[in-house]
N, C-alpha and C positions, 0 to 999 in steps of 0.2 A: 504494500500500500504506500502510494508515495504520498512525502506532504503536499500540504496542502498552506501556500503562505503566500498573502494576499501583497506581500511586498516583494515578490520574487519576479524578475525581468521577465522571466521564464513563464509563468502565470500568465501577464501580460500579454504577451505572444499569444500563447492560443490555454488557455484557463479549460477550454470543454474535454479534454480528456481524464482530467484529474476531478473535474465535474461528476462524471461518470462515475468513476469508481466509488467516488464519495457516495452518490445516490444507490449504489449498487451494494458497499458493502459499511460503510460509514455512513450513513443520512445521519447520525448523530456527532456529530466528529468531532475529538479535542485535539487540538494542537499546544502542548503542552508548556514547550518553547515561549508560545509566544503570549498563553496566557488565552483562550478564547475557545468556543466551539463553535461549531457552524453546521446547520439546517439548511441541506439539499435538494432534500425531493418537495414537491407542488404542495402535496395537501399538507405537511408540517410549514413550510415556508407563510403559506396562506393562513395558517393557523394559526400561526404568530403574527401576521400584521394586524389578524383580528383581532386578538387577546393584549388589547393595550395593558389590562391591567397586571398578566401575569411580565409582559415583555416589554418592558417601559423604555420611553423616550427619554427620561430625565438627564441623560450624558449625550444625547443628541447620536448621532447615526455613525459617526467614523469612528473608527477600531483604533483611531490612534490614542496614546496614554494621553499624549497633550490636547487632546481635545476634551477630553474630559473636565480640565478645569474650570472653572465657575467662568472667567472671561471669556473664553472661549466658545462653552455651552451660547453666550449669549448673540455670538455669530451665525445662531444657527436657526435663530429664531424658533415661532413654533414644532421647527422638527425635533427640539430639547425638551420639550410641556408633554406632561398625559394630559387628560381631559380631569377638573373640569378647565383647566388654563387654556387647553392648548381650542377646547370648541367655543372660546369667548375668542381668543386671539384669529381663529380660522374664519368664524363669522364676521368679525368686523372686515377682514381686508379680502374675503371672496368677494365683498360688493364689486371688487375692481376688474372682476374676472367670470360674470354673468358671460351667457352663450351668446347674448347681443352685442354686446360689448367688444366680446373675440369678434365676431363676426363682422362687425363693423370695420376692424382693422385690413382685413382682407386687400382692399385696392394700395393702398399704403404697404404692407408687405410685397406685393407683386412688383409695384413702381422701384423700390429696392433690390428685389431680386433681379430686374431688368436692367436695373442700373447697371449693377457689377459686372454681369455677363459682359455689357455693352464694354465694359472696358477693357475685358483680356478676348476679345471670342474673334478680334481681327489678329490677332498673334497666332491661334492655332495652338495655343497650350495653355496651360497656368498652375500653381499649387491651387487643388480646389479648396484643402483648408484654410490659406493665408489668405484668398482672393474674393473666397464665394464664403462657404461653410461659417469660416471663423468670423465675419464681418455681417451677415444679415442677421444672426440672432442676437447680437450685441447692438445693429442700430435697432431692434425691435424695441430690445428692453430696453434702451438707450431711453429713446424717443417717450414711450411711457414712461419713463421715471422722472424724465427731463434734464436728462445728462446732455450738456452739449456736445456736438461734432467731434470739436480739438482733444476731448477727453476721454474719448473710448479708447482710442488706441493704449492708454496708459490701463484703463482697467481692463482692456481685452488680455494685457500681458499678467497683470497682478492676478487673476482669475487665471489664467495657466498657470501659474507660479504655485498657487493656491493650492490646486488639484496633482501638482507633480510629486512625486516622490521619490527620493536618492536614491540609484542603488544599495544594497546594504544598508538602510536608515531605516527601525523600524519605529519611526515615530514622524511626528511633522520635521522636515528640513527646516535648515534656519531660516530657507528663501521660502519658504511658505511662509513663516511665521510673519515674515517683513511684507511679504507680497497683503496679506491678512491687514496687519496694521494700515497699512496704506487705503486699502478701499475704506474701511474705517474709518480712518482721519476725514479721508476724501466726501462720504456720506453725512458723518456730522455736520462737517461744514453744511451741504447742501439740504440738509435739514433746517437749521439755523437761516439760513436762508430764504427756504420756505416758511418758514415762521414770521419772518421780517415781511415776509410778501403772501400772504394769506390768500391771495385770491388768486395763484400761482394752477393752472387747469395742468395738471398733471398730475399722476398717481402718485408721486410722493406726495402734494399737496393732500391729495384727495384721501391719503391715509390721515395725513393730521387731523383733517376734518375728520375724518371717520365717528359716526356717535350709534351708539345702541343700548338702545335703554340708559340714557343718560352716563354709556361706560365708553371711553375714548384710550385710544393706545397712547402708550407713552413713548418720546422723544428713542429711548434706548430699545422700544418692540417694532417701531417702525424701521429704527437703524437695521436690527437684524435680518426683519424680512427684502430691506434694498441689500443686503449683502447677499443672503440668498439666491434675490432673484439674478444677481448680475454674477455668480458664480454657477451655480446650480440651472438656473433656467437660462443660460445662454453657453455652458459647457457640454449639457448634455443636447441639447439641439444640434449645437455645431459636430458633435461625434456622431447624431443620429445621419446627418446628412452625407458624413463620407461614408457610413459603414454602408450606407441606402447605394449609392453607387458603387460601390466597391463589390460589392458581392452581387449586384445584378452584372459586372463586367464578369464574376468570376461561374455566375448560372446564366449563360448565352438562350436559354430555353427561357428562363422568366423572364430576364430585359424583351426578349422579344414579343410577350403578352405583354408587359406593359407599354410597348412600344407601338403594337398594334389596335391596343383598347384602353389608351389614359385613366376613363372611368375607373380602372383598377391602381392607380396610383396610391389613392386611401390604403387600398391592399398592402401593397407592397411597402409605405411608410411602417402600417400595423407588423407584418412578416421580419423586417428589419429590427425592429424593438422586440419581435420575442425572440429570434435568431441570434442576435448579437447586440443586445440591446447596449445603449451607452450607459445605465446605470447596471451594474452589476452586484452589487452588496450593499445592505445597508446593517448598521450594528443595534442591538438592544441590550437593555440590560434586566437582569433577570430581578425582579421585587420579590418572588416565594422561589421555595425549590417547584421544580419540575421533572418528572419523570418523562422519558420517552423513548421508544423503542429500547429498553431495559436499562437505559443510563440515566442515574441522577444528575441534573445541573442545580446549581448550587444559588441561593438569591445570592446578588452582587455577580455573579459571573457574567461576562460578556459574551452575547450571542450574536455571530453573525448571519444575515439571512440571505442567501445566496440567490437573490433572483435570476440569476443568468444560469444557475445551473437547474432552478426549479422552471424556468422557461425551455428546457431541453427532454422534461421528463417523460420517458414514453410511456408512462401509465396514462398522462392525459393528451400528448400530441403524438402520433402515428405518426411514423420514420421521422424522428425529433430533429433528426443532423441533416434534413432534405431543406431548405432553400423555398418555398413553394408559397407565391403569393398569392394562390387560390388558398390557401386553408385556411380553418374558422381559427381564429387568435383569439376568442372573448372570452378566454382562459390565462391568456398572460398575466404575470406580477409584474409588467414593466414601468406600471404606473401604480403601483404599491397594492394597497387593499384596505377595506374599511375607513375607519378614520382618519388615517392617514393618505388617504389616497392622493396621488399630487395634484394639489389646485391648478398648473399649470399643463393639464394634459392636452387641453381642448387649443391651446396654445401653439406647443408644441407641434398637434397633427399638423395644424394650419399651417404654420409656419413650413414642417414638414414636406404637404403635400402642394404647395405653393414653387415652394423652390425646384422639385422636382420636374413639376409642371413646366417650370422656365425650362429646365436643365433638359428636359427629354425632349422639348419642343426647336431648342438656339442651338444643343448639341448633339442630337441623336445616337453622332458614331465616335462618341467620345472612344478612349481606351487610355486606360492605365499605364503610366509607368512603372514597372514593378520594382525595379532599379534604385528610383526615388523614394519608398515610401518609410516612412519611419510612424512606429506606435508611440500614445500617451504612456506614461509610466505613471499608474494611480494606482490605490488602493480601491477605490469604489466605481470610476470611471471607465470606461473602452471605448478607444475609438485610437484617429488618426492625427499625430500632428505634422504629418505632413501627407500629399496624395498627391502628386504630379497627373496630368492627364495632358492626354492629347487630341484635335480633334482638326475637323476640317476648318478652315478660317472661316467667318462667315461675315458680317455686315449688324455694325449697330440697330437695336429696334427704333422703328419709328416712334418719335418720343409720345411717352404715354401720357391720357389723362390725369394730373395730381387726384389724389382723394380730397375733401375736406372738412377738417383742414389739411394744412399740407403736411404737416406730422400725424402721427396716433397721441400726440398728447393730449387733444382735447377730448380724447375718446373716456380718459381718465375722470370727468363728470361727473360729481356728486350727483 
C-alpha cells in the first residue's frame, strides 16, 4: 500500500492511482507521519460533508498545521464556522449570488472572454493559463468586488502564491504566508474604503450593507469572504478551465461531441469537475470519536475528504477512469454537499461554460503543447500552471455589445 501524502510532487502529477487503492483497500486511511486520515470512497466522503456536527469546520479546510491558527482560520471565512455561525454568515452574503444575479452577468463575462482571445488568436499560440484561464476569472471576481484593473495582476500572483506548496514543506511556505498577508492588507484597505464611500454599487459594498434581521457582518467577516473569493473562487475556475481543454485534447472522441453539439458544453464543464476536478480535498476536524469501517478516529483528529478520489468511485460512476461527457454527474462532490455546498457553483458553471463557448467557437483545432506544460503544486488544488496551445491564426471578433453596465459591479445591488 503506498502513501498517500497530499504534499508529494508525485500526488500532484496524477493523485488517481493511489486514489484507488485507498478506496479499494484503505477508505479509512491514517497517515501517521503526517498526523491525519483521509475518507475515499463516495458515500463516506458525502457522509461527512453532511455531518457538520460530527466533522466540523472550526480549523477551516486545509491540512496545513499553520492554518489552523486563530489568524489564519479567519482567512477563511465561513469555511472555518459550523452552523449556527457559519448559516447566519452564508445567508447574509448568498444575497450577492441569487441565480439572477449570476445570470445577469452572462454578457459581461462573454465580452471578457472575447477580449483575451482577441489578443493572442492572430499569433497562433498562447499559455492558455497566463492568457485566457488565469485572467477571466480574476476580472470576474475582480469587477464584483471592485478591484481595479492595475491590481489584479498583483492579487492574481499573491492567490498563486497562496495555493503553492514547496517541495518537501509540509506546512504553508513562507511565500504563502506573505502572499496571505498581502491580499489582507490589500482588502482592508478596500474595505475602509468602502466604508468612507457607502454608496460604492459593488459586492464589497453591498456586503457592508448586508442586514438580516437587524444582524450585519462585521469589517473582519467581510474581509474573509473577499479573501476567499479572490483565492478560492478565481483558482479553482482558472484550473477548471485548462483541465476542460486539456483532457478533451487528450479524448479526440468527446472534443468531437462537443464540437459537433455545443449544447453539450454544460456537459463536458460538469464531466471535467468530476474527472479531475480543481478542488481535490478539503480537511475536517473530528468534534466526537467516530467509528468507520472498523477504525476509530479520535475527536481532535484531522480528516481529510478526498473529493477527487470519491468522484472516481465505481460503486457510483461506471468505468470511473473513462473521460465521457454524456454521463449523468448529479452525483459528484465537486461542489461539496449539504451545508456546505459552495455558494459559488452557479458561478463557476457560467463562467465555465462561457469561456469554453468562446474557446470551441475562435479555436476549434486548438492542440496542446505537451512539451510546455507544467502542474500547480497544492495540497487541495489540481490543475495547470502553465498549458501552451496551438492553433490556427484567426482574426479579432467583431467588437461586441458592452453589457450594462459596462462592469458586473452594478450587478452587486442591494
Amino acid at each position: 500500500m503506498r502513501e498517500y501524502d497530499p504534499y508529494a510532487y508525485e500526488i500532484h502529477e496524477d493523485p488517481y492511482p493511489v486514489y484507488a487503492e485507498l478506496r479499494e483497500h484503505a477508505p479509512v486511511y491514517r497517515n501517521e507521519r503526517l498526523g491525519f486520515w483521509a475518507l475515499s470512497r463516495h458515500a463516506d466522503v458525502a457522509m461527512a460533508f453532511r455531518d457538520a456536527e460530527r466533522f466540523s469546520n472550526r480549523f477551516g479546510v486545509s491540512l496545513d498545521p499553520a492554518a489552523t491558527h486563530e489568524g489564519a482560520q479567519a482567512t477563511m471565512s465561513f469555511l472555518a464556522m459550523d452552523p449556527p455561525r457559519h448559516t447566519r454568515m452564508r445567508a447574509l452574503v448568498s444575497r450577492g449570488f441569487t441565480p439572477r444575479r449570476i445570470g445577469d452577468l452572462e454578457p459581461r463575462v462573454r465580452e471578457l472572454a472575447r477580449r483575451y482571445v482577441d489578443r493572442f488568436i492572430e499569433a497562433g499560440h498562447c499559455d492558455f493559463i497566463a492568457e485566457f484561464a488565469g485572467k477571466l476569472p480574476m476580472d470576474v471576481v475582480s469587477e464584483m468586488l471592485g478591484v481595479p484593473e492595475p491590481d489584479r495582476a498583483s492579487l492574481r500572483e499573491w492567490a498563486d502564491a497562496v495555493v503553492h506548496r514547496d517541495e518537501g514543506v509540509t506546512d504553508l511556505p513562507a511565500s504563502a504566508i506573505a502572499a496571505a498577508a498581502n491580499i489582507i492588507g490589500y482588502f482592508d484597505a478596500l474595505i475602509r474604503d468602502r466604508r468612507a464611500k457607502p454608496e460604492a454599487d459593488d459586492l464589497t459594498g453591498a456586503l457592508l450593507r448586508a442586514e438580516l434581521d437587524g444582524d450585519r457582518l462585521s469589517d473582519a467577516e467581510v474581509l474573509g469572504f473577499l479573501f476567499l473569493m479572490i483565492v478560492a473562487g478565481n483558482e479553482t475556475t482558472t484550473k477548471l478551465l485548462g483541465n476542460a481543454i486539456y483532457w478533451a485534447s487528450r479524448n479526440p472522441e468527446q472534443r468531437h461531441l462537443v464540437g459537433a453539439d455545443p449544447t453539450l458544453i454544460p456537459r463536458w464543464v460538469d464531466e471535467t469537475l468530476r474527472y479531475d476536478g480543481s478542488s481535490q480535498a478539503l480537511a475536517r476536524t473530528l468534534a466526537v470519536d467516530v467509528d468507520l469501517h472498523g477504525k476509530t478516529m479520535l475527536a481532535g483528529d484531522r480528516v481529510v475528504l478526498l473529493i477527487g478520489a470519491a468522484n472516481r468511485d465505481e460503486r457510483v460512476f461506471p468505468d470511473p477512469d473513462r473521460y465521457d461527457v454524456l454521463r449523468d454527474t448529479s452525483q459528484m462532490l465537486s461542489f461539496g454537499y449539504g451545508t456546505h455546498f459552495c455558494l459559488g457553483a452557479s458561478l463557476a458553471r457560467l463562467e465555465g461554460r462561457i469561456a469554453l463557448e468562446e474557446i470551441l467557437a475562435r479555436l476549434p483545432d486548438y492542440a496542446i503543447d505537451e512539451s510546455g506544460i507544467a502542474r500547480v503544486h497544492s495540497v487541495n488544488v489540481r490543475g495547470f500552471a502553465k498549458l501552451p496551445i496551438e492553433f490556427a491564426p484567426g482574426k479579432p471578433s467583431k467588437p461586441s455589445t458592452p453589457s450594462t453596465p459596462s462592469t458586473l459591479r452594478g450587478r452587486a445591488r442591494e
